[in-house]
N, CA, C and O atoms as a Maestro MAE file, in Angstrom:
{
 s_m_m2io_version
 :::
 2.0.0
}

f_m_ct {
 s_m_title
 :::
 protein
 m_atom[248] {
  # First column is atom index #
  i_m_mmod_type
  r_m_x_coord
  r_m_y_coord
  r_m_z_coord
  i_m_residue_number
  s_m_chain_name
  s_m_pdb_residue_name
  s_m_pdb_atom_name
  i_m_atomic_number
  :::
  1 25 28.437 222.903 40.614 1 A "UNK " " N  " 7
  2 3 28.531 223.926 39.597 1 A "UNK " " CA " 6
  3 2 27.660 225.110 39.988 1 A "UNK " " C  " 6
  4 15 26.618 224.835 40.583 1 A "UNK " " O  " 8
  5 25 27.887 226.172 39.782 2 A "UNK " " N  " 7
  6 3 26.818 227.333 39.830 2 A "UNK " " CA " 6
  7 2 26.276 227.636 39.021 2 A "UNK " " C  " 6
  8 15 26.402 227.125 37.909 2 A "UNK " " O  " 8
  9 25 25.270 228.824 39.367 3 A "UNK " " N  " 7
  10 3 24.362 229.042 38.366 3 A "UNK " " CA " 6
  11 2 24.488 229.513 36.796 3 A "UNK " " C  " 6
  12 15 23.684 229.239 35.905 3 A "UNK " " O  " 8
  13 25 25.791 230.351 36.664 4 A "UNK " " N  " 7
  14 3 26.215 231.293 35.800 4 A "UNK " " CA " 6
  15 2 27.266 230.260 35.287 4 A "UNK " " C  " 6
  16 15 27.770 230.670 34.241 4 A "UNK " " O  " 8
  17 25 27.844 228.847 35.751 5 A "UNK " " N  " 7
  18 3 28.664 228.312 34.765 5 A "UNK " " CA " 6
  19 2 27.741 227.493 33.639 5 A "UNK " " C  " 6
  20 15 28.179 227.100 32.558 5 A "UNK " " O  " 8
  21 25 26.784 227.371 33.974 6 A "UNK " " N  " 7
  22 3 25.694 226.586 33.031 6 A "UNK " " CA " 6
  23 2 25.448 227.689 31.896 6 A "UNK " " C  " 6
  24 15 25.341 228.912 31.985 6 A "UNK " " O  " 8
  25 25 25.386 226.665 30.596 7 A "UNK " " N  " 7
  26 3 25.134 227.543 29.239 7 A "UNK " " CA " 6
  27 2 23.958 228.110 29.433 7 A "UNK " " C  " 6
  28 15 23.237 227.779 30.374 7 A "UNK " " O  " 8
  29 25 23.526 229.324 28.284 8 A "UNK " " N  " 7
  30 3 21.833 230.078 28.685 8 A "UNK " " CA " 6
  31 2 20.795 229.043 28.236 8 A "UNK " " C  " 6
  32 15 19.711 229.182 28.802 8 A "UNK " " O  " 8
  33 25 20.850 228.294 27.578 9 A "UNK " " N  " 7
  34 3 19.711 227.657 27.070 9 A "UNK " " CA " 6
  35 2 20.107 225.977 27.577 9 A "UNK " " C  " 6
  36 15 20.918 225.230 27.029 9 A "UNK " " O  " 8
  37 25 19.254 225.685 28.790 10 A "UNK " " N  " 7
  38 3 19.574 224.555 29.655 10 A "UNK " " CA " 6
  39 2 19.086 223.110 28.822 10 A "UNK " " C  " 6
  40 15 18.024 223.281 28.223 10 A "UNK " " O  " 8
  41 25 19.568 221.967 28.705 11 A "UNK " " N  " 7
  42 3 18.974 221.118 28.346 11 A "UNK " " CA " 6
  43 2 18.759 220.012 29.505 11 A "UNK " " C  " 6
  44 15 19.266 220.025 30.627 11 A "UNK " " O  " 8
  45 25 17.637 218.785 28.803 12 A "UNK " " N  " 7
  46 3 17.457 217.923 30.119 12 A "UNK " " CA " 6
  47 2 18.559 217.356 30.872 12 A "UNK " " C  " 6
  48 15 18.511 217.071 32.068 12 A "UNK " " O  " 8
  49 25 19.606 217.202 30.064 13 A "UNK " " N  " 7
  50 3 20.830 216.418 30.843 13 A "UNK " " CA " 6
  51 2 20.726 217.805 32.008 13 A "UNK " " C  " 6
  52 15 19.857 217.599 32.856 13 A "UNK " " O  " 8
  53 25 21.154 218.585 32.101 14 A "UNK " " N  " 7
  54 3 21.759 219.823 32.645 14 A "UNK " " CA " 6
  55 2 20.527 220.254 34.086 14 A "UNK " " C  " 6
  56 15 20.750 220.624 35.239 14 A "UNK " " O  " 8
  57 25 19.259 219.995 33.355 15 A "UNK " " N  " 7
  58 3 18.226 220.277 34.217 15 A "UNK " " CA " 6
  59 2 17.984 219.163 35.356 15 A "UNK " " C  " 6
  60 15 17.674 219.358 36.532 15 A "UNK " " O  " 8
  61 25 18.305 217.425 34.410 16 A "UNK " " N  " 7
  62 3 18.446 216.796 35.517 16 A "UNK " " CA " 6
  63 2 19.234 216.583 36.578 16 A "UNK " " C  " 6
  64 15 18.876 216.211 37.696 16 A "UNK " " O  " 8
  65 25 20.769 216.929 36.045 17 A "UNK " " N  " 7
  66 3 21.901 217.529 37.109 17 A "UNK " " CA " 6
  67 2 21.643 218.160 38.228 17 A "UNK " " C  " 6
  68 15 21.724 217.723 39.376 17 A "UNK " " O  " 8
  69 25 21.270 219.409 37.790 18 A "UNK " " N  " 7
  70 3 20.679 220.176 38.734 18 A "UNK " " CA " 6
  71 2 19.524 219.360 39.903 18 A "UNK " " C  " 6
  72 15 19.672 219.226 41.117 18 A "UNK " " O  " 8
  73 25 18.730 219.045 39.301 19 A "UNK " " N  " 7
  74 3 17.408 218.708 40.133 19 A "UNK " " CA " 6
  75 2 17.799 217.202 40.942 19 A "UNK " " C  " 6
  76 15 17.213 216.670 41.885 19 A "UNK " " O  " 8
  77 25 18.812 216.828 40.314 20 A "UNK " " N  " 7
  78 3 18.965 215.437 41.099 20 A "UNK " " CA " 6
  79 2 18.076 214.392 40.527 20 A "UNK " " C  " 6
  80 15 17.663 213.711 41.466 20 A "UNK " " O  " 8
  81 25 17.696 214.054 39.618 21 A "UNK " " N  " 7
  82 3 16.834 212.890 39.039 21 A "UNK " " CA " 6
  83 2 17.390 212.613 37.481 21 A "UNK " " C  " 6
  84 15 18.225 213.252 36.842 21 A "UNK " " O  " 8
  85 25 16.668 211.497 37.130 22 A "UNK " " N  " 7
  86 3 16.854 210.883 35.830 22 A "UNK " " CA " 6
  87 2 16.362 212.438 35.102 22 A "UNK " " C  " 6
  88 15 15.911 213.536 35.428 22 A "UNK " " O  " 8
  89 25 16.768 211.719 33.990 23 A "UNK " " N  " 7
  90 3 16.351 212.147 32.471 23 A "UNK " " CA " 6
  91 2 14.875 212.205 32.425 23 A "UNK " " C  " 6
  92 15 14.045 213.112 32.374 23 A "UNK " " O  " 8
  93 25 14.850 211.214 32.454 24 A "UNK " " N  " 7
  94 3 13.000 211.085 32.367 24 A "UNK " " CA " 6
  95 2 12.169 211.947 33.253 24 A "UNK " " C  " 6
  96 15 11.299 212.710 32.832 24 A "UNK " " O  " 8
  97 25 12.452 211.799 34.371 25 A "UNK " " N  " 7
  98 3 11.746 212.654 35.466 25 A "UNK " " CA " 6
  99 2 12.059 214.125 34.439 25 A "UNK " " C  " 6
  100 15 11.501 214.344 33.364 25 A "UNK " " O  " 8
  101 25 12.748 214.719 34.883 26 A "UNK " " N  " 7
  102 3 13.476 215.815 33.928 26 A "UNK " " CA " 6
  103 2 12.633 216.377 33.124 26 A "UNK " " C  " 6
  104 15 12.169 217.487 33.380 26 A "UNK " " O  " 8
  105 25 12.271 215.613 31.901 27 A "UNK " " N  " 7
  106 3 11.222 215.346 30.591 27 A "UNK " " CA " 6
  107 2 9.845 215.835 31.392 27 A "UNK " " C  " 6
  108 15 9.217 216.864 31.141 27 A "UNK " " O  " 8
  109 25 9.587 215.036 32.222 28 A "UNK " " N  " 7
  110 3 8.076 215.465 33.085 28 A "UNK " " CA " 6
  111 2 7.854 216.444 33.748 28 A "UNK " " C  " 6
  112 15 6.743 216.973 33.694 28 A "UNK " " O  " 8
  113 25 8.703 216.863 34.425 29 A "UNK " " N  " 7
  114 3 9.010 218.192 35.133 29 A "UNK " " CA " 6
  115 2 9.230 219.176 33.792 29 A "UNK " " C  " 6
  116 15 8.357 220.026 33.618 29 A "UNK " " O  " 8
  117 25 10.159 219.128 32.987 30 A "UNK " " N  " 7
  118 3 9.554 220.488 31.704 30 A "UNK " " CA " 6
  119 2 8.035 220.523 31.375 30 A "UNK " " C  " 6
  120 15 7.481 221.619 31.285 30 A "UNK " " O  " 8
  121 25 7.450 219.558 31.222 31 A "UNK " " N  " 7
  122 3 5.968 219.252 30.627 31 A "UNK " " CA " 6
  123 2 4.907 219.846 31.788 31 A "UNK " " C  " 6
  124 15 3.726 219.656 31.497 31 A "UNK " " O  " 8
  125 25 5.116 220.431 32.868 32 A "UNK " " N  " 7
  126 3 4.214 220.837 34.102 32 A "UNK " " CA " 6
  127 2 4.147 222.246 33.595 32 A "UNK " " C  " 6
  128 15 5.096 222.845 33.090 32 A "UNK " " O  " 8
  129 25 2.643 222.835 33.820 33 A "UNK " " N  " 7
  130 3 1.897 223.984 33.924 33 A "UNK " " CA " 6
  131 2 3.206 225.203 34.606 33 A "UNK " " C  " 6
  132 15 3.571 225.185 35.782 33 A "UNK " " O  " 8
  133 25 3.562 225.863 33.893 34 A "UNK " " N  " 7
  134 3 4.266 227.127 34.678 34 A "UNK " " CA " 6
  135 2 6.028 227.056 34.322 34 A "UNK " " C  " 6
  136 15 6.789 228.013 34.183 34 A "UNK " " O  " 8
  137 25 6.363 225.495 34.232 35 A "UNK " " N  " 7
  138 3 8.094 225.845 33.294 35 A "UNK " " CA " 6
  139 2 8.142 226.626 32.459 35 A "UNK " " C  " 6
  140 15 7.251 226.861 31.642 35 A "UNK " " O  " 8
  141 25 9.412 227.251 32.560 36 A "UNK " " N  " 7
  142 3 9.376 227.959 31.582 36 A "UNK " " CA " 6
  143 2 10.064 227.091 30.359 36 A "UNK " " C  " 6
  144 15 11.269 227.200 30.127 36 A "UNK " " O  " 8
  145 25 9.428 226.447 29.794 37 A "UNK " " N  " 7
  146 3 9.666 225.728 28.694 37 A "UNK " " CA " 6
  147 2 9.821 226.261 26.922 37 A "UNK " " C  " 6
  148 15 9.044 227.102 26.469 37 A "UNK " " O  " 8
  149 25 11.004 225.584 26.004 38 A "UNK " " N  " 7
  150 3 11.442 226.790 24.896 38 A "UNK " " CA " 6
  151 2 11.609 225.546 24.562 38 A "UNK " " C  " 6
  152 15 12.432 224.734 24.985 38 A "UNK " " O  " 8
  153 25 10.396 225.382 23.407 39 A "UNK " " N  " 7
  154 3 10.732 224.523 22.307 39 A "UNK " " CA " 6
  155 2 11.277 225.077 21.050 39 A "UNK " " C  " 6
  156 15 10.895 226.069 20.428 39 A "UNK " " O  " 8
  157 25 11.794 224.637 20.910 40 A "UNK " " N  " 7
  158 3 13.527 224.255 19.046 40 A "UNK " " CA " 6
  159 2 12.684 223.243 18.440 40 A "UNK " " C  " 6
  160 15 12.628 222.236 19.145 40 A "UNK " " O  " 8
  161 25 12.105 223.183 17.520 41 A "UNK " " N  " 7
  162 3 11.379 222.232 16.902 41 A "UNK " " CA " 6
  163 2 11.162 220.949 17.527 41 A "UNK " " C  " 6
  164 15 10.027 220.749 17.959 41 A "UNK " " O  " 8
  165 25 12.146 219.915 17.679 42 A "UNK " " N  " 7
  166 3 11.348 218.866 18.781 42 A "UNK " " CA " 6
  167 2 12.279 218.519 19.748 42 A "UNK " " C  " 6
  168 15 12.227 217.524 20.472 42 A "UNK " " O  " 8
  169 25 13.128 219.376 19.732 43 A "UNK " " N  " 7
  170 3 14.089 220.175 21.184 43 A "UNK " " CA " 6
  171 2 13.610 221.073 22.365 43 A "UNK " " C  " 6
  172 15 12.986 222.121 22.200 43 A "UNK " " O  " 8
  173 25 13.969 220.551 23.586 44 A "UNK " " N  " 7
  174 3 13.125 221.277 24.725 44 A "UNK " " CA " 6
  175 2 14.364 221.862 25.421 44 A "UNK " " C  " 6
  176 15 15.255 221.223 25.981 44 A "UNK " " O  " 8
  177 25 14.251 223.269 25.276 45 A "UNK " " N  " 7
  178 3 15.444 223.457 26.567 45 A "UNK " " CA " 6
  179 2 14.875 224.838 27.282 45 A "UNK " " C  " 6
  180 15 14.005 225.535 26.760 45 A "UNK " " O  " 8
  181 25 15.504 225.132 28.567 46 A "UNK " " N  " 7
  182 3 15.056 226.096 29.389 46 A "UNK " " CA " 6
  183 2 16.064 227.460 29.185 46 A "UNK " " C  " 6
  184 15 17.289 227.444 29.063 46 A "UNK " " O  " 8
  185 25 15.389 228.339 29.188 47 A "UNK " " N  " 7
  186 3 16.085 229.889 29.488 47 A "UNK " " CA " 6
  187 2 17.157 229.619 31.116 47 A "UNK " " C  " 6
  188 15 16.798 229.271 32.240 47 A "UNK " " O  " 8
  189 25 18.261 229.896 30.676 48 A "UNK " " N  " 7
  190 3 18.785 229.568 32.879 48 A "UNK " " CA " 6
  191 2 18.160 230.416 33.335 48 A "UNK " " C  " 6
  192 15 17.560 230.187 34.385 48 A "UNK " " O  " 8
  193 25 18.074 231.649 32.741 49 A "UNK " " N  " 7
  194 3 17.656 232.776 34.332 49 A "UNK " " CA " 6
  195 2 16.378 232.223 34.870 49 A "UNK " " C  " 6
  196 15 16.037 232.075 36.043 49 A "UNK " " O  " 8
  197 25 15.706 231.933 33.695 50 A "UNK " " N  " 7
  198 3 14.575 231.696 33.877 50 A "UNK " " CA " 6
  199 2 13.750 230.426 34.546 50 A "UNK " " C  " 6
  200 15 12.728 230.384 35.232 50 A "UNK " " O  " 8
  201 25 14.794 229.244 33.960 51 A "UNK " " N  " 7
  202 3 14.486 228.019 35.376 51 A "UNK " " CA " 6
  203 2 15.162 228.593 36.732 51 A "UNK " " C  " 6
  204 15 14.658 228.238 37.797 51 A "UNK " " O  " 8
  205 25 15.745 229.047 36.738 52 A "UNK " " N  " 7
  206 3 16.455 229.358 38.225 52 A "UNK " " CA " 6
  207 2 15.436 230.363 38.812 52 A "UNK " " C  " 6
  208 15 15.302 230.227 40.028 52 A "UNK " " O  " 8
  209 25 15.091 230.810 38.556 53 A "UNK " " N  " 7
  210 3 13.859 231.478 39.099 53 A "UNK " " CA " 6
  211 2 12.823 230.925 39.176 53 A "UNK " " C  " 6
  212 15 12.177 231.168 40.195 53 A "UNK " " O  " 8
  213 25 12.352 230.174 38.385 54 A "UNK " " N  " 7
  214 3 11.129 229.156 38.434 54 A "UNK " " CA " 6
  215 2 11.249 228.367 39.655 54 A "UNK " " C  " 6
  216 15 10.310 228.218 40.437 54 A "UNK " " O  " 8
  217 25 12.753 227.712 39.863 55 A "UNK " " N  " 7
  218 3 12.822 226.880 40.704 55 A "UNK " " CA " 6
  219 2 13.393 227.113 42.118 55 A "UNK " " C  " 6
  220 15 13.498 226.302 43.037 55 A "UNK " " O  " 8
  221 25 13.764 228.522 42.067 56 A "UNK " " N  " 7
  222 3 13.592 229.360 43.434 56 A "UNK " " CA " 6
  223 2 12.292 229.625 43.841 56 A "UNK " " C  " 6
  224 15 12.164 229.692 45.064 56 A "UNK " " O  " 8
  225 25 11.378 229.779 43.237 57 A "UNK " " N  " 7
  226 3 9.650 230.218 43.343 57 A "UNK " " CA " 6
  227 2 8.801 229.142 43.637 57 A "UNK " " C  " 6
  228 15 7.631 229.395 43.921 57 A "UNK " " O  " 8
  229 25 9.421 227.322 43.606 58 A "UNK " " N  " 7
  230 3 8.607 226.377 44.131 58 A "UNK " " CA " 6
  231 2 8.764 226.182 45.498 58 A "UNK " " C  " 6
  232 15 9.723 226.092 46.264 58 A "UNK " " O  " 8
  233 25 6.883 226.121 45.641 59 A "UNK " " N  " 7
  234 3 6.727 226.060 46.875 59 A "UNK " " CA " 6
  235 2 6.565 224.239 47.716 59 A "UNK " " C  " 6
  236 15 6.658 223.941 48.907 59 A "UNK " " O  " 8
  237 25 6.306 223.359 46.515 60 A "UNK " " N  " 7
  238 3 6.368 221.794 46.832 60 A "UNK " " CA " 6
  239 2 7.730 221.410 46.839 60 A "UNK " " C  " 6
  240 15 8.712 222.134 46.675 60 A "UNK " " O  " 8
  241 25 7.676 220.114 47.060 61 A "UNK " " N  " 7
  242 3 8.923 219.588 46.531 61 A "UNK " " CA " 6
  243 2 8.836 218.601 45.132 61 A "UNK " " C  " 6
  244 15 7.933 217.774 45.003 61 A "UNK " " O  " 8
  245 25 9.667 218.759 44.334 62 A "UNK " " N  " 7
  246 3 9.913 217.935 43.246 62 A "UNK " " CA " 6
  247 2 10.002 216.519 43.631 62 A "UNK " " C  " 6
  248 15 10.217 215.660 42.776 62 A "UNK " " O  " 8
  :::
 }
 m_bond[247] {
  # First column is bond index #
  i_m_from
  i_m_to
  i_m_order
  :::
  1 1 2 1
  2 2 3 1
  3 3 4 2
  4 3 5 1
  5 5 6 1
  6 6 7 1
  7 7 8 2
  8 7 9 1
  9 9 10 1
  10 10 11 1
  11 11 12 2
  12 11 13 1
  13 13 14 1
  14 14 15 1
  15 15 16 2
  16 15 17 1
  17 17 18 1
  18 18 19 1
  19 19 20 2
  20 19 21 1
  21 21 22 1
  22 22 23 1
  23 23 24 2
  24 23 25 1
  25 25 26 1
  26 26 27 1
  27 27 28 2
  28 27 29 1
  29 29 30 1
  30 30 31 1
  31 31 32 2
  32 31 33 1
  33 33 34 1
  34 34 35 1
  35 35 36 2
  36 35 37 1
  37 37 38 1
  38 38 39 1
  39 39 40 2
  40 39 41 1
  41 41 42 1
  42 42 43 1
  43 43 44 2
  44 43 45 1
  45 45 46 1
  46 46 47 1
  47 47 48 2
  48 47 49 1
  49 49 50 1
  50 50 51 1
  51 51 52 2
  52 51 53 1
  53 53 54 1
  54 54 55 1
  55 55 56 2
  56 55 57 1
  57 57 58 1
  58 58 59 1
  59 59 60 2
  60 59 61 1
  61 61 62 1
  62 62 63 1
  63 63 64 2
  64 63 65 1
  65 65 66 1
  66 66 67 1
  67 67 68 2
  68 67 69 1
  69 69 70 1
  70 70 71 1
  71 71 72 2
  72 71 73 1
  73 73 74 1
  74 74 75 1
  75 75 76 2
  76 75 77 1
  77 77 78 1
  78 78 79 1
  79 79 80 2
  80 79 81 1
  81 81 82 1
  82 82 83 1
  83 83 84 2
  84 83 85 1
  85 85 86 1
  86 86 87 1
  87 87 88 2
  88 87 89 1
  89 89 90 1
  90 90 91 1
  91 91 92 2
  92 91 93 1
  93 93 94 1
  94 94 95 1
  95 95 96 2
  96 95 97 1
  97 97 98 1
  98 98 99 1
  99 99 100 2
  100 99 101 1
  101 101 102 1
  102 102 103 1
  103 103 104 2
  104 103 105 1
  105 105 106 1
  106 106 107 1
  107 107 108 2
  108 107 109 1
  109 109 110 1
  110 110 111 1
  111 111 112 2
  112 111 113 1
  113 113 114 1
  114 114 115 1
  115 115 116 2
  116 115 117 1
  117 117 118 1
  118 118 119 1
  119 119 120 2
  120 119 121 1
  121 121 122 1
  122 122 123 1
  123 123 124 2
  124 123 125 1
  125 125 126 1
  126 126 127 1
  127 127 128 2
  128 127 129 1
  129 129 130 1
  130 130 131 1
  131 131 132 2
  132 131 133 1
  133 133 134 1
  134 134 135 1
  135 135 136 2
  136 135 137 1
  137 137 138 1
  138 138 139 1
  139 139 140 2
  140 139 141 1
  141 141 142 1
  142 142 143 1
  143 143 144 2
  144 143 145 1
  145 145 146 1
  146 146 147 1
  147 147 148 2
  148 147 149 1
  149 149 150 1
  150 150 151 1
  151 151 152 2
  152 151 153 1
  153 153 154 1
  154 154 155 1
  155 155 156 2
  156 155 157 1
  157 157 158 1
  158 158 159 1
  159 159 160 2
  160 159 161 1
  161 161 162 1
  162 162 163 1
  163 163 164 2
  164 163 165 1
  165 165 166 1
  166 166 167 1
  167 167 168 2
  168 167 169 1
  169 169 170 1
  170 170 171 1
  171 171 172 2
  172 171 173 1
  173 173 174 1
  174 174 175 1
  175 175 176 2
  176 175 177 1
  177 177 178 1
  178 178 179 1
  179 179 180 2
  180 179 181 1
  181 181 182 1
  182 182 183 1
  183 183 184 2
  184 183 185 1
  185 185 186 1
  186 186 187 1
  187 187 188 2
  188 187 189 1
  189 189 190 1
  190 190 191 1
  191 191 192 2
  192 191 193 1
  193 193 194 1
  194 194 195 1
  195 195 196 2
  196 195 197 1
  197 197 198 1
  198 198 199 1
  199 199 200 2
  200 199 201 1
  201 201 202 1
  202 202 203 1
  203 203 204 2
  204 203 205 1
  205 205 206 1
  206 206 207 1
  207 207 208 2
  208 207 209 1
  209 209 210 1
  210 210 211 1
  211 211 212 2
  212 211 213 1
  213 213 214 1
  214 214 215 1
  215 215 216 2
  216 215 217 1
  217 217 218 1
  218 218 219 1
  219 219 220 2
  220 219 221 1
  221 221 222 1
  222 222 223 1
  223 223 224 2
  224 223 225 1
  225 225 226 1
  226 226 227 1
  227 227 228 2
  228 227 229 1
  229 229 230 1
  230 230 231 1
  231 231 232 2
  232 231 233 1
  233 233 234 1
  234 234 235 1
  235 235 236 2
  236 235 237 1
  237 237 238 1
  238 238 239 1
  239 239 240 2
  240 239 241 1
  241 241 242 1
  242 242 243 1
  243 243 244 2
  244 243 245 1
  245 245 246 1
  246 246 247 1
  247 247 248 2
  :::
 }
}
């Protein structure tokens, strides 16, 4: 899938797709210093432009 077919406001299913890992991992990786993380009351989802840039800008590996 590309970047622009994903809805704007990413959720973990979608983030773990992307990244290649569980759910859970997923969950832990939003929770790190510097995601751009958008909590919905006890909903976590990401801006796309904005993980896609986040995750063009890592310099480790996940």
């Amino acid at each position: 899938m590309k970047q622009n077919d994903y809805p704007l406001l990413l959720t973990v299913k979608e983030i773990s797709e992307i990244l290649g890992c569980s759910e859970r991992v997923a969950y832990e990786v939003m929770e790190e210093k510097g995601f751009p993380l958008i909590r919905i009351r006890r909903y976590k989802r990401a801006n796309r432009e904005d993980f896609f840039e986040w995750l063009n800008n890592r310099k480790d590996v996940i």
